[in-house]
N, C-alpha and C positions, 0 to 999 in steps of 0.2 A: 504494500500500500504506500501510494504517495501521499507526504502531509501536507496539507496547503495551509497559509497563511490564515485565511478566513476557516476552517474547522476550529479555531478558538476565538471564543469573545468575551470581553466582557463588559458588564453593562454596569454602572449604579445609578440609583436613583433615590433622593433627589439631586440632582448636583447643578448650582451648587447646595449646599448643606449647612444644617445649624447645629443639628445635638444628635442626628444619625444617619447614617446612609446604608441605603441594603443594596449587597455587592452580589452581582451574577456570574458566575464564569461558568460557559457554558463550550462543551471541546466533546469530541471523539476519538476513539483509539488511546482510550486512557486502560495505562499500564501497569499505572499504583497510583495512589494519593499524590495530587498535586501541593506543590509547597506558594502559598499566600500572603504577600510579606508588601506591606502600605508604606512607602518611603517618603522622606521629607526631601527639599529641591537640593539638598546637600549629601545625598546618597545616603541619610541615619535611617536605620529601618525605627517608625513609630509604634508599627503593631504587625506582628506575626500570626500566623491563624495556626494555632496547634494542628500537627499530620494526626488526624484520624478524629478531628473535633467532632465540635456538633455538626459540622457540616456534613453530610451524606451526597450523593453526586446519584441521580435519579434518570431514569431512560425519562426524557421528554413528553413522552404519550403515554406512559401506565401507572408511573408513583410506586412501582415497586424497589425495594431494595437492589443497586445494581452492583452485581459483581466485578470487583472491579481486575479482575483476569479471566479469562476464559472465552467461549463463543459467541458474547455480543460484546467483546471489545470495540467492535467497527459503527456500534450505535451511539447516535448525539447523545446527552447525557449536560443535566445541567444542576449547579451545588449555587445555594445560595445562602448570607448568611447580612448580620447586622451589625455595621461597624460603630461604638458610641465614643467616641475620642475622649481618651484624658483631659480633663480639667486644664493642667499642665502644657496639653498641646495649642501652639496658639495656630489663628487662623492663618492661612495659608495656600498651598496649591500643596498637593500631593500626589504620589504617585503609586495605584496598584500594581503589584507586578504578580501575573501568575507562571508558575512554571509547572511544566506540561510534560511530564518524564513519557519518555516514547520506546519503542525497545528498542534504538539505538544510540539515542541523543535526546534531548530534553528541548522541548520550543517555550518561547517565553511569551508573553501578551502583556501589554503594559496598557493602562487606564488614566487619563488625568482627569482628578477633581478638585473641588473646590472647600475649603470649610470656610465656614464663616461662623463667626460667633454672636 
């Protein structure tokens, strides 16, 4: 299988944002757990999303639990979750980054949003 640029996206909304934004990353031919990591415009990661959170990563059309190896590797699949910034963090532009482990290399998808306080 070839990976194209567009089998990952990701979406937030609202952006820009005040006190939360719910983050979509939505990929196929996933291989294991993608790693989710929100950076500030100085390359500091702000917030990491724990491997194997609450997020769950779902076939698009049924809401069943989706495995994440074996015979529907090749279906879209989308994890969403809610990001509430530290107090701490001030407003700014920031950057989602997702990465996308594939079985030979990893693809990455970057997001810019907005916070505002």
């Amino acid at each position: 299988n070839i990976f194209k640029p567009q089998d990952v996206s990701i979406f937030a909304y609202p952006n820009p944002f005040n006190s939360s934004c719910v983050i979509t990353v939505e990929t196929q031919n996933l291989a294991s757990p993608p790693e989710i990591a929100i950076y500030d415009l100085r390359g500091n990661v702000v917030y990491k999303l724990p491997p194997l959170s609450s997020i769950s990563f779902l076939p698009e059309e049924k809401g069943e639990p989706f495995p994440l190896l074996g015979e529907r590797e090749t279906q879209r699949v989308r994890g969403r979750f809610t990001w509430m910034p530290d107090e701490k963090i001030p407003s700014g532009i920031y950057l989602i980054r997702a990465t996308i482990p594939q079985q030979t290399k990893s693809v990455v998808c970057t997001k810019r949003i907005v916070y505002l306080k």
